[in-house]
Backbone as CSV, one residue per row, in Angstrom:
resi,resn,N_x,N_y,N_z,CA_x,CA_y,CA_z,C_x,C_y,C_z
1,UNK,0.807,-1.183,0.000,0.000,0.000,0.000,0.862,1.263,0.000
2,UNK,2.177,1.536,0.890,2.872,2.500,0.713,3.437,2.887,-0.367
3,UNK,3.756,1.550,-1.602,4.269,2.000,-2.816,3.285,2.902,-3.494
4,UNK,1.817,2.387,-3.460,0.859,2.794,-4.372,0.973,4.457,-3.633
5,UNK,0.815,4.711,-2.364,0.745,6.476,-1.896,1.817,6.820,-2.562
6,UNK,3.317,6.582,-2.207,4.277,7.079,-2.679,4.112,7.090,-4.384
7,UNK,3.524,6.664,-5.182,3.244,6.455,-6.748,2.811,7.990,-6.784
8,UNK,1.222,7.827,-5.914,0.705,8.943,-5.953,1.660,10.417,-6.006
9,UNK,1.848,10.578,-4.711,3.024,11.834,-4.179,4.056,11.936,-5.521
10,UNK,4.515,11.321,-5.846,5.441,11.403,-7.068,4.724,12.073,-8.016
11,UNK,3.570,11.198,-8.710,3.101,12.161,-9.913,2.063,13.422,-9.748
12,UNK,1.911,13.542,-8.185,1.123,14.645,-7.594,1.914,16.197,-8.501
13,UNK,3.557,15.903,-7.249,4.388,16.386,-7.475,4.836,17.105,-8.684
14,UNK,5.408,15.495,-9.489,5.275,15.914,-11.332,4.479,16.733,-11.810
15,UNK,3.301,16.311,-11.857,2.168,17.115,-12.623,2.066,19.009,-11.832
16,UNK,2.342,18.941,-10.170,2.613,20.422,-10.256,3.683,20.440,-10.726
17,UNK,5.102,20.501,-11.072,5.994,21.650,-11.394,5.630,21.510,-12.938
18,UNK,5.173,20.573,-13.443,4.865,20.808,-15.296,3.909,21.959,-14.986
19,UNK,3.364,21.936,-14.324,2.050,23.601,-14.096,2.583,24.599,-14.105
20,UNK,3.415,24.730,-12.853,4.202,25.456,-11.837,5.280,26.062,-13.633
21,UNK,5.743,25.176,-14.157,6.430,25.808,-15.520,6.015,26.409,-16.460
22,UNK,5.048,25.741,-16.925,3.821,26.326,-17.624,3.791,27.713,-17.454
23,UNK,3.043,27.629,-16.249,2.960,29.449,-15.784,3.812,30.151,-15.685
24,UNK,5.206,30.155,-15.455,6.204,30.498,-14.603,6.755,31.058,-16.424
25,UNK,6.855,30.137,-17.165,7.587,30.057,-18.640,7.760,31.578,-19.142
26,UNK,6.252,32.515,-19.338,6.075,33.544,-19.900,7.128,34.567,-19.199
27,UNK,6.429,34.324,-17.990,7.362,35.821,-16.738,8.799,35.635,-17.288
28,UNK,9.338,33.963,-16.793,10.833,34.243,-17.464,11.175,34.800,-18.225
29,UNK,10.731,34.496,-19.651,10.869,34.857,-21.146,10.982,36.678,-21.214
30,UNK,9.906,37.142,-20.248,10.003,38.620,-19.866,11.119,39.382,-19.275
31,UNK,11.577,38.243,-17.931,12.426,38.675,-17.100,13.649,39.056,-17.791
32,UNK,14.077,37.514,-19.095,15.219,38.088,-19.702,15.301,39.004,-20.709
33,UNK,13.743,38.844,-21.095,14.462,40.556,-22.294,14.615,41.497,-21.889
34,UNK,13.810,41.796,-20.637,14.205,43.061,-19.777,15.335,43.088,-19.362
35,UNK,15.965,42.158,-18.890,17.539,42.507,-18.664,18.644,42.670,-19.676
36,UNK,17.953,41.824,-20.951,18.964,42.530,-22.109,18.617,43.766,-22.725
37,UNK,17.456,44.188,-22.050,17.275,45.757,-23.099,17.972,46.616,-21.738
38,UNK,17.572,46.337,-20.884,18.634,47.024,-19.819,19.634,47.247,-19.740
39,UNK,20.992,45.792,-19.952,22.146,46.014,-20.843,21.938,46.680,-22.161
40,UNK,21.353,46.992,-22.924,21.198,47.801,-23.958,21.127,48.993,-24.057
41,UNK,20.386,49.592,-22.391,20.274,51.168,-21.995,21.527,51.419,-21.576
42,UNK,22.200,50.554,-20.910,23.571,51.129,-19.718,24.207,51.249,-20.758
43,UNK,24.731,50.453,-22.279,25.745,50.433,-22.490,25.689,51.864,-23.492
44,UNK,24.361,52.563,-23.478,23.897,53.949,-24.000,24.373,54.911,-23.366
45,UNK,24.044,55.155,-22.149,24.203,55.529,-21.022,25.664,55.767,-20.718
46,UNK,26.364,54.577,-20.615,27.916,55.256,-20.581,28.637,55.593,-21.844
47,UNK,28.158,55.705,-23.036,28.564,56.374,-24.069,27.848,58.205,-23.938
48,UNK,26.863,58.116,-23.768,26.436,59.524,-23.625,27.034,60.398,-23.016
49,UNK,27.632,59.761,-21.691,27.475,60.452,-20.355,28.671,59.691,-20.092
50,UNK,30.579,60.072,-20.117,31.341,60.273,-19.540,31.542,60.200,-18.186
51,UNK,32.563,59.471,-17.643,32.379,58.904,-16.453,33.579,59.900,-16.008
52,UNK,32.852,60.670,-14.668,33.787,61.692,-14.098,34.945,61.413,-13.246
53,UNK,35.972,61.840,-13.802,37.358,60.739,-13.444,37.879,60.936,-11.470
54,UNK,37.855,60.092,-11.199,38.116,59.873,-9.352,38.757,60.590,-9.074
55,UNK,38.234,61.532,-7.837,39.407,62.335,-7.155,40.304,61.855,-6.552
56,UNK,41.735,62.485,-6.349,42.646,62.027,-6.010,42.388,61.807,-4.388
57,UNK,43.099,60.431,-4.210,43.288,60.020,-2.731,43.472,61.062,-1.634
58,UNK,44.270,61.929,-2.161,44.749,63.359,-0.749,43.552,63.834,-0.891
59,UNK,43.007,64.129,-1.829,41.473,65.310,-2.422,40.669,64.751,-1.076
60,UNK,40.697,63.518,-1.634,39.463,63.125,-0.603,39.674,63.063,1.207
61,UNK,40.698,62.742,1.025,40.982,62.706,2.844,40.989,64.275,3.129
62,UNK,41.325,65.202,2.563,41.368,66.511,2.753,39.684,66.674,3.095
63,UNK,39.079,66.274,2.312,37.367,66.927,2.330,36.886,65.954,3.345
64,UNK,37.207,64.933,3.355,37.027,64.207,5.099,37.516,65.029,6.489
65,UNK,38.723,65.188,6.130,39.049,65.586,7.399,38.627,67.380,7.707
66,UNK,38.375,68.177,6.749,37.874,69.315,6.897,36.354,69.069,7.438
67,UNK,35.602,68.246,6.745,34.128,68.219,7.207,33.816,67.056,8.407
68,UNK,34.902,66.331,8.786,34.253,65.739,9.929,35.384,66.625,11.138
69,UNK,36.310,67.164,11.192,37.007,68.448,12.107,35.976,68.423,12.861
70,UNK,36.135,68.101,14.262,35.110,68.210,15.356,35.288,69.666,16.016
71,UNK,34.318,70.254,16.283,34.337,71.835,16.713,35.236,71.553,18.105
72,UNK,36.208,72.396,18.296,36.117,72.254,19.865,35.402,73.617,20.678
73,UNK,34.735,73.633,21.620,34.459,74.503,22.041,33.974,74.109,24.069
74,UNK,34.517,75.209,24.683,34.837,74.936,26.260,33.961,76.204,26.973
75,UNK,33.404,76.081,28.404,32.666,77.482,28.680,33.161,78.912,28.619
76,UNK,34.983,78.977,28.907,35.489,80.069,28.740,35.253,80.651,27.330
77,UNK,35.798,79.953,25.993,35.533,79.978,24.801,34.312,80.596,24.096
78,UNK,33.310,79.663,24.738,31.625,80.280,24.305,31.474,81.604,24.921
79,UNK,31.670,81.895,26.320,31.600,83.363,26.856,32.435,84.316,26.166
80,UNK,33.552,83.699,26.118,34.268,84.824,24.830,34.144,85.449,24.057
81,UNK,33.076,84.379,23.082,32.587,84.611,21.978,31.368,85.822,21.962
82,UNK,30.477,85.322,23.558,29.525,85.928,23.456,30.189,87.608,23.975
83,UNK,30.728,87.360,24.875,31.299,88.992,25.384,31.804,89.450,23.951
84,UNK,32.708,89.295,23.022,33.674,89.925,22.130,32.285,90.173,21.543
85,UNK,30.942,89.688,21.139,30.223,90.493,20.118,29.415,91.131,20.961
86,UNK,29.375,91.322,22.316,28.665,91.909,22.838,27.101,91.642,23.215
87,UNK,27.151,90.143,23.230,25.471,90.036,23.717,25.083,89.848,25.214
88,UNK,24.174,89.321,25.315,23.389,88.630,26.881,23.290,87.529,26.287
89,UNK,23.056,86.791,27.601,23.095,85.343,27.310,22.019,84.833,26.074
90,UNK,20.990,85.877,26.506,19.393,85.624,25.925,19.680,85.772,24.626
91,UNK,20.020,87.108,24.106,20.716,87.192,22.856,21.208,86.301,21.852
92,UNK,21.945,85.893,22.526,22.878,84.524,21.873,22.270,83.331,22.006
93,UNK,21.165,82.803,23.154,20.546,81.703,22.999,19.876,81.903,21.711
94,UNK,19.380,82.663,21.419,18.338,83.056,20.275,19.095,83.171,19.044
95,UNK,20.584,83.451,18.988,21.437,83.000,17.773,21.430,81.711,17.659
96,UNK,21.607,81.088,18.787,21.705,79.729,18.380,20.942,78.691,18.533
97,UNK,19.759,79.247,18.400,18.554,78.517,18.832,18.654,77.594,20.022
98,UNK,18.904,78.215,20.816,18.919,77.499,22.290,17.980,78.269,23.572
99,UNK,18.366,77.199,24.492,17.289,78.746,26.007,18.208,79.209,26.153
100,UNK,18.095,80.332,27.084,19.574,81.320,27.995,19.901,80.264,28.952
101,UNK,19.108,79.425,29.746,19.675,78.845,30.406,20.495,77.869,29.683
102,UNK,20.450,77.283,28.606,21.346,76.283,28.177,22.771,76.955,28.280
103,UNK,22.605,78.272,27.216,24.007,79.180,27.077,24.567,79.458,28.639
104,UNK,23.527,79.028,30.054,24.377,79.939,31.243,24.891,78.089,31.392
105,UNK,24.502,77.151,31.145,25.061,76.070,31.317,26.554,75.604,30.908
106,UNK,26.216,76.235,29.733,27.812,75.855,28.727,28.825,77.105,29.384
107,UNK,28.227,78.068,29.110,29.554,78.531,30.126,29.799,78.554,31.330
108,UNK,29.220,77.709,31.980,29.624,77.399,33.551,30.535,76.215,33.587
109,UNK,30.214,75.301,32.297,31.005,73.873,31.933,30.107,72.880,32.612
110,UNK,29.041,73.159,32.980,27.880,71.767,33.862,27.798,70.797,32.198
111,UNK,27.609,71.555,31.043,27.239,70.564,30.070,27.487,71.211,28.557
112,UNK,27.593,70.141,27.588,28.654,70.788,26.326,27.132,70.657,25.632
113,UNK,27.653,71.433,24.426,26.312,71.977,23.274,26.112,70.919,22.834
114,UNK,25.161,70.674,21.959,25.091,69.972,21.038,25.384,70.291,19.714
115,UNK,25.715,69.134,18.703,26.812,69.160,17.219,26.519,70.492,16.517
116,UNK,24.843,70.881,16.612,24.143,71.911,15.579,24.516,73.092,16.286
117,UNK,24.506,73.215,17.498,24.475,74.561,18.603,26.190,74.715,17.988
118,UNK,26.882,74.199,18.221,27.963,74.179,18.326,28.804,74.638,17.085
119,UNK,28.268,74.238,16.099,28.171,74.934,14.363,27.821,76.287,14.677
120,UNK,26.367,76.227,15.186,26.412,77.595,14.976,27.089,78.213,15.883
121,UNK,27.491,78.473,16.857,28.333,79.403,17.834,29.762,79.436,16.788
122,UNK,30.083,78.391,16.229,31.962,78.089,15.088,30.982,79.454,14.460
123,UNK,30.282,79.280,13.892,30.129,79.823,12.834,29.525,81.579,13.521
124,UNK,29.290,82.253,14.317,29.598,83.213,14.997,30.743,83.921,15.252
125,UNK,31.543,82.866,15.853,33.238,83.429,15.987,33.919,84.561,15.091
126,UNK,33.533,84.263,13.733,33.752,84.822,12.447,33.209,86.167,12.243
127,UNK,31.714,86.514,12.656,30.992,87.423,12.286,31.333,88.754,13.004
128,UNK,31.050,89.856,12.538,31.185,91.396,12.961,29.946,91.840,13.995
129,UNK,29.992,92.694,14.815,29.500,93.083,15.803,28.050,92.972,14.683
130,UNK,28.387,93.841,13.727,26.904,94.531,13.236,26.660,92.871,12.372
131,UNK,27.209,92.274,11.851,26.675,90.869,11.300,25.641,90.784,12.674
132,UNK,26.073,90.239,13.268,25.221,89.508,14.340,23.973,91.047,14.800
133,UNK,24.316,92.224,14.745,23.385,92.907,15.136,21.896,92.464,14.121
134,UNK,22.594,92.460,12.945,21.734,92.437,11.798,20.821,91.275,12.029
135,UNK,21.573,90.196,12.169,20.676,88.465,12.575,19.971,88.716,13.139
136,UNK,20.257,89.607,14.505,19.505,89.509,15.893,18.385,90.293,15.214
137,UNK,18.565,91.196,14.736,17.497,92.417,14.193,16.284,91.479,13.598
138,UNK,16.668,90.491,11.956,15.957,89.643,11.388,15.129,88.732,12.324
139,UNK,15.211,88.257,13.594,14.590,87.621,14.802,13.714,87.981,15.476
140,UNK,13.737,89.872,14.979,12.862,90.254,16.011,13.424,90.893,17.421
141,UNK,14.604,90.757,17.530,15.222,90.776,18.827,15.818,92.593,19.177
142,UNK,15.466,92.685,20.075,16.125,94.429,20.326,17.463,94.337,21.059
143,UNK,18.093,95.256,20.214,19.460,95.110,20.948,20.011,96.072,21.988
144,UNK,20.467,95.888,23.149,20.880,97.059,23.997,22.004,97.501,23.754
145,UNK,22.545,98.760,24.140,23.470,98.945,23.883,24.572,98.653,24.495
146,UNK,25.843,98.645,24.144,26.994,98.021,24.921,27.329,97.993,26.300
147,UNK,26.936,99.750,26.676,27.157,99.997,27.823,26.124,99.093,28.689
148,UNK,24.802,98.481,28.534,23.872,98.263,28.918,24.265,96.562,29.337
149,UNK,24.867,96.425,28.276,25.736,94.456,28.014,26.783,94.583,29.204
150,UNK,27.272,95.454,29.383,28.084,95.397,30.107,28.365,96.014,31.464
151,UNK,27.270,96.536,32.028,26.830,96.747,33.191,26.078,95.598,33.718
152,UNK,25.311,94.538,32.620,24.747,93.313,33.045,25.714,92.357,33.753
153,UNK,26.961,92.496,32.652,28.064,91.473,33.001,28.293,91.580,34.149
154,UNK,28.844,92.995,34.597,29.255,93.166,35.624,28.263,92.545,36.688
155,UNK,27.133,92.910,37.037,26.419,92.652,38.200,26.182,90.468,38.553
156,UNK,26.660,90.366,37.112,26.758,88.839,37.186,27.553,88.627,37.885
């Protein structure tokens, strides 16, 4: 009796993958012309369109190491920054999209900026009193005058 099941199971089997091919036959037949008209586009494709020749090994470690250059920046540093252009803390949180209390944090050294804060303060260092007046202006922000920045300092 087990031969006769096993007979069965065998030509069960058979008779699906002759199906299973059947159906399957067309898609193939598709699958490969699409991949030879595909090889047919690329090999268009890199005749059209010149392949832009590799930058040199130094090129590239140069543009690595310029764009991953980790900022350094310490609480003396950030206050520096902020005294030499003359703001309040508030001021400068609002340059750098932060609270004042974050900015009274970093320069106390309790806790370091984060990657974006920290861009932007690099990228402050650079700017002219009136650059940054101008930013602050575009914000909305009123600016006091120096003497006013620095009678604050003091009472800090």
């Amino acid at each position: 009796m087990s031969n006769f099941q096993q007979a069965i199971a065998d030509e069960i089997r058979r008779l699906s993958r002759k199906e299973a091919k059947a159906l399957f036959a067309p898609i193939a037949e598709q699958l490969s012309s699409l991949k030879k008209r595909l090889a047919v586009l690329e090999k268009q494709v890199k005749t059209l369109v010149p392949e832009a020749p590799a930058p040199a090994k130094a090129d590239v470690e140069n543009a690595q190491a310029t764009s991953e250059k980790p900022i350094r920046l310490n609480g003396n540093a950030i206050k520096k920054i902020r005294r030499k252009l003359r703001l309040t803390q508030a001021q400068f949180a609002a340059l750098v999209d932060a609270s004042t209390g974050s900015v009274n944090h970093w320069e106390a050294g309790k806790v370091i900026p984060q990657k974006i804060q920290k861009q932007k303060i690099a990228a402050l260092r650079g700017l002219s009193k009136r650059a940054v007046a101008a930013m602050l202006a575009d914000k909305g922000i009123v600016i006091k005058s120096a003497e006013a920045v620095a009678k604050a300092e003091e009472t800090k």
